[in-house]
C-alpha positions in Angstrom: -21.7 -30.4 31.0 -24.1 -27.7 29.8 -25.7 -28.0 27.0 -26.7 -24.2 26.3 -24.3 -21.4 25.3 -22.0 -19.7 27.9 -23.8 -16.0 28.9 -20.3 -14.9 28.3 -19.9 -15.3 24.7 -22.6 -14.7 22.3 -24.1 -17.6 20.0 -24.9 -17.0 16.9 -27.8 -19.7 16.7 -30.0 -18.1 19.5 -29.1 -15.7 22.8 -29.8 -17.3 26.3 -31.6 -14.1 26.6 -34.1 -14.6 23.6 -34.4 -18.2 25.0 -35.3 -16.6 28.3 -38.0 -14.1 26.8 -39.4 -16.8 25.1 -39.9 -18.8 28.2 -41.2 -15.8 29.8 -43.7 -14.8 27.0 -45.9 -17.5 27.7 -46.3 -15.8 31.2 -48.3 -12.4 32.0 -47.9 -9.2 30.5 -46.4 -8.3 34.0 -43.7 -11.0 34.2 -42.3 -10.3 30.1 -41.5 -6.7 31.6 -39.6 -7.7 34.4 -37.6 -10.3 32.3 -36.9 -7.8 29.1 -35.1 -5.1 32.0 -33.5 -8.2 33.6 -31.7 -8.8 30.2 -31.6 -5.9 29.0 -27.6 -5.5 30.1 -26.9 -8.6 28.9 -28.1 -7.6 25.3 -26.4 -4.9 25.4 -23.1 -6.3 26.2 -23.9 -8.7 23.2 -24.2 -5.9 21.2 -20.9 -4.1 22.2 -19.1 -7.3 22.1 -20.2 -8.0 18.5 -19.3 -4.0 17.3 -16.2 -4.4 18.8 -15.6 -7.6 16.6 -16.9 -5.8 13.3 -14.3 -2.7 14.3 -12.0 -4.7 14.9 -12.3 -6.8 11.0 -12.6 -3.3 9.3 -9.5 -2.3 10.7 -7.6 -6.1 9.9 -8.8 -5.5 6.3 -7.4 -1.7 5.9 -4.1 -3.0 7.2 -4.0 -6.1 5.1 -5.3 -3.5 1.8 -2.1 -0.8 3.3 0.1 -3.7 3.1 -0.6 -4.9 -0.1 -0.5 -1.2 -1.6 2.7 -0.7 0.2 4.1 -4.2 -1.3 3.3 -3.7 -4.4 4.7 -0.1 -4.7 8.3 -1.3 -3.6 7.8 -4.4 -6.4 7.1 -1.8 -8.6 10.2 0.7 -7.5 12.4 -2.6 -7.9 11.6 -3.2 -11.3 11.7 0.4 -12.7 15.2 0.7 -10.9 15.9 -2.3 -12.5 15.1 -1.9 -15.7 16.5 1.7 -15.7 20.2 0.7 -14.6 20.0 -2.1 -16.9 18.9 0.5 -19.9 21.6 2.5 -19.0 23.8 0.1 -19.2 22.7 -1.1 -22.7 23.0 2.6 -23.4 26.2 3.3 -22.1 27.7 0.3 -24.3 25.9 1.1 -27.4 27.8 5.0 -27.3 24.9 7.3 -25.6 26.8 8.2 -22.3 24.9 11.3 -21.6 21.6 9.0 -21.8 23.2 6.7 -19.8 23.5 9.1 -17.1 19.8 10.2 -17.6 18.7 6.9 -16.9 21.3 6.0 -14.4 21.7 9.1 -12.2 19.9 11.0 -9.9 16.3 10.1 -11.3 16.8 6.7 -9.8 17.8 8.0 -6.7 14.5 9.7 -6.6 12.5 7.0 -8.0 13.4 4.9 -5.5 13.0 7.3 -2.6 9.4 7.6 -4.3 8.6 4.4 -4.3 10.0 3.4 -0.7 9.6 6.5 1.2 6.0 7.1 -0.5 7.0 11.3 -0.7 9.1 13.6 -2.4 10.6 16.7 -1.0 10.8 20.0 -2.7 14.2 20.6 -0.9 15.4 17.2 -1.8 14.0 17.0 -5.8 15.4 20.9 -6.6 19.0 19.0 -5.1 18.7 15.7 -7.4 17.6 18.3 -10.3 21.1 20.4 -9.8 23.0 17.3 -9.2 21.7 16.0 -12.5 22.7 19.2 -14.5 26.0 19.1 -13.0 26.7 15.1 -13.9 25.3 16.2 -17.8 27.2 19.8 -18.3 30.8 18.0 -17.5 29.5 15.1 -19.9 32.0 16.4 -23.5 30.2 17.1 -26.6 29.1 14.5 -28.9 31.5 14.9 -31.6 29.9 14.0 -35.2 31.3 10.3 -36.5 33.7 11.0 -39.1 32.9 10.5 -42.6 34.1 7.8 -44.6 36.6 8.2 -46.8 34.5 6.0 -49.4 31.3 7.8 -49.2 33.2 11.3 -49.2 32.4 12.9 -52.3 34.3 16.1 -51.5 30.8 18.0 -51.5 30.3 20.4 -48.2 
């Protein structure tokens, strides 16, 4: 069994090459040379090997961070859809049926692309803008409640 670390991973305690130039430092000038250029590759390939390692981490945590933002963005889309269909239901019971098509019509169709498709088109926002106008112009007009014949004093 060996008791040092592999050449072809890195330690993190102490590199077989420092170990090496430290063996060789006791020696002449002459010899410490010829043993740095001996490990010089090996160093190097330390080196690389632990760049590659910090690239790769910096990439792992932007994913992780996209994923999150992406995450919390449809959570987000889900409950503003929610809560708008939900309001326009309350709405729509309660007697406003033109703001219940505010709330339920083609904003949250583009809400929701917002959210999950992360872009709006021009194209596609100038259509969910004329498809709203049309869904509120056939809507009738709000006729006044009519007055009670208790409270009706005659008086225009």
């Amino acid at each position: 069994m060996s008791q040092g670390p592999s050449p072809s991973t890195p330690s993190t305690r102490r590199s077989t090459g420092l170990d090496i130039v430290l063996q060789w430092a006791q020696l002449p000038p002459e010899h410490l040379e010829i043993a740095l250029k001996a490990i010089e590759p090996e160093l190097a390939r330390e080196h690389e090997w632990r760049m590659e390692q910090a690239r790769l981490k910096s990439l792992d945590d932007k994913d992780r961070r996209v994923h999150a933002l992406y995450l919390g963005g449809l959570i987000a889309g889900f409950i503003l859809a929610a809560g708008m269909l939900t309001g326009a239901v309350l709405v729509g019971m309660n007697g406003a049926p033109w703001l219940a098509a505010l709330l339920s019509g083609p904003s949250v169709i583009s809400l929701a692309g917002l959210f999950l498709l992360r872009r709006v088109d021009s194209a596609h926002a100038r259509e969910l803008g004329r498809a709203h106008r049309t869904a509120l112009s056939g809507m009738p007009a709000q006729q006044p409640a009519p007055a009670d014949p208790a409270t009706n004093t005659g008086v225009v």
